[in-house]
C-alpha positions in Angstrom: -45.1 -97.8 -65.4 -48.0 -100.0 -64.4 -48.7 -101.1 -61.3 -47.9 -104.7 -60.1 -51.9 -105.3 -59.3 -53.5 -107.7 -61.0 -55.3 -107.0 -64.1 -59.3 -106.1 -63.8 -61.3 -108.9 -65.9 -63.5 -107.3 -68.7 -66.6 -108.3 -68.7 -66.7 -107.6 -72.5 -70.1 -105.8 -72.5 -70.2 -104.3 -75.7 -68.9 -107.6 -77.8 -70.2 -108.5 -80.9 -71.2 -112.5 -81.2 -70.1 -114.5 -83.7 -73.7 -115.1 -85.2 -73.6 -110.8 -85.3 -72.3 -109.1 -88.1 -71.2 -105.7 -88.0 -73.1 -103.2 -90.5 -70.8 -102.7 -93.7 -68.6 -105.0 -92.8 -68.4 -107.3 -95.5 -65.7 -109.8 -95.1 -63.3 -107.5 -93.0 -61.5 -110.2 -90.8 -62.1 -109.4 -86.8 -59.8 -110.2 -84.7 -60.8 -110.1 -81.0 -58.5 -108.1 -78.9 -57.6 -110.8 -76.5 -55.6 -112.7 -79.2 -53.3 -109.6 -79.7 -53.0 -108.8 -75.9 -53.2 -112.1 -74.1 -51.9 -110.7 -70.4 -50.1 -107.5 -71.6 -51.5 -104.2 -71.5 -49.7 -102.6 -75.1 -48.6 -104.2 -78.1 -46.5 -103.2 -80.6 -47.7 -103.3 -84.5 -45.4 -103.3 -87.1 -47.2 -101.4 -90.6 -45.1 -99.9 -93.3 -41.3 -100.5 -91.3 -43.1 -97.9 -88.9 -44.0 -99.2 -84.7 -47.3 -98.5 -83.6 -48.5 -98.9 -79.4 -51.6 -100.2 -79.0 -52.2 -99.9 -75.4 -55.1 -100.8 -73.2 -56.4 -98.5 -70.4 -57.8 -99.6 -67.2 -61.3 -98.9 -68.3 -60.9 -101.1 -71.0 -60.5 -98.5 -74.1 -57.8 -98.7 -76.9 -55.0 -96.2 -77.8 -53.1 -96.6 -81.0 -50.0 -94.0 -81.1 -47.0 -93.6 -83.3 
């Protein structure tokens, strides 16, 4: 269970601008991370009838698990 600290801010580093495009993207829609997550630290996606955890660390990285 997560501490009841408050949440480090990211200083979001490695972000791509919006005048950057991403090699071999095409038009793959982005989505930045902050719309899914707004204050929580997991989310759950529903693909396929099947839950998936997306769950940010405390340095910032992204797990997905089943």
């Amino acid at each position: 269970m997560e501490s009841e600290r408050e949440a480090e801010p990211h200083d979001h580093k490695g972000d791509v601008r919006e005048d950057e495009t991403i090699p071999g993207d095409g038009d793959t829609p982005r989505i930045d991370s902050r719309e899914l997550f707004g204050d929580a630290r997991e989310v759950i996606i529903v693909h396929d009838q099947q839950n998936y955890r997306l769950r940010r660390t405390r340095t910032e990285k992204l797990i997905l698990t089943k």
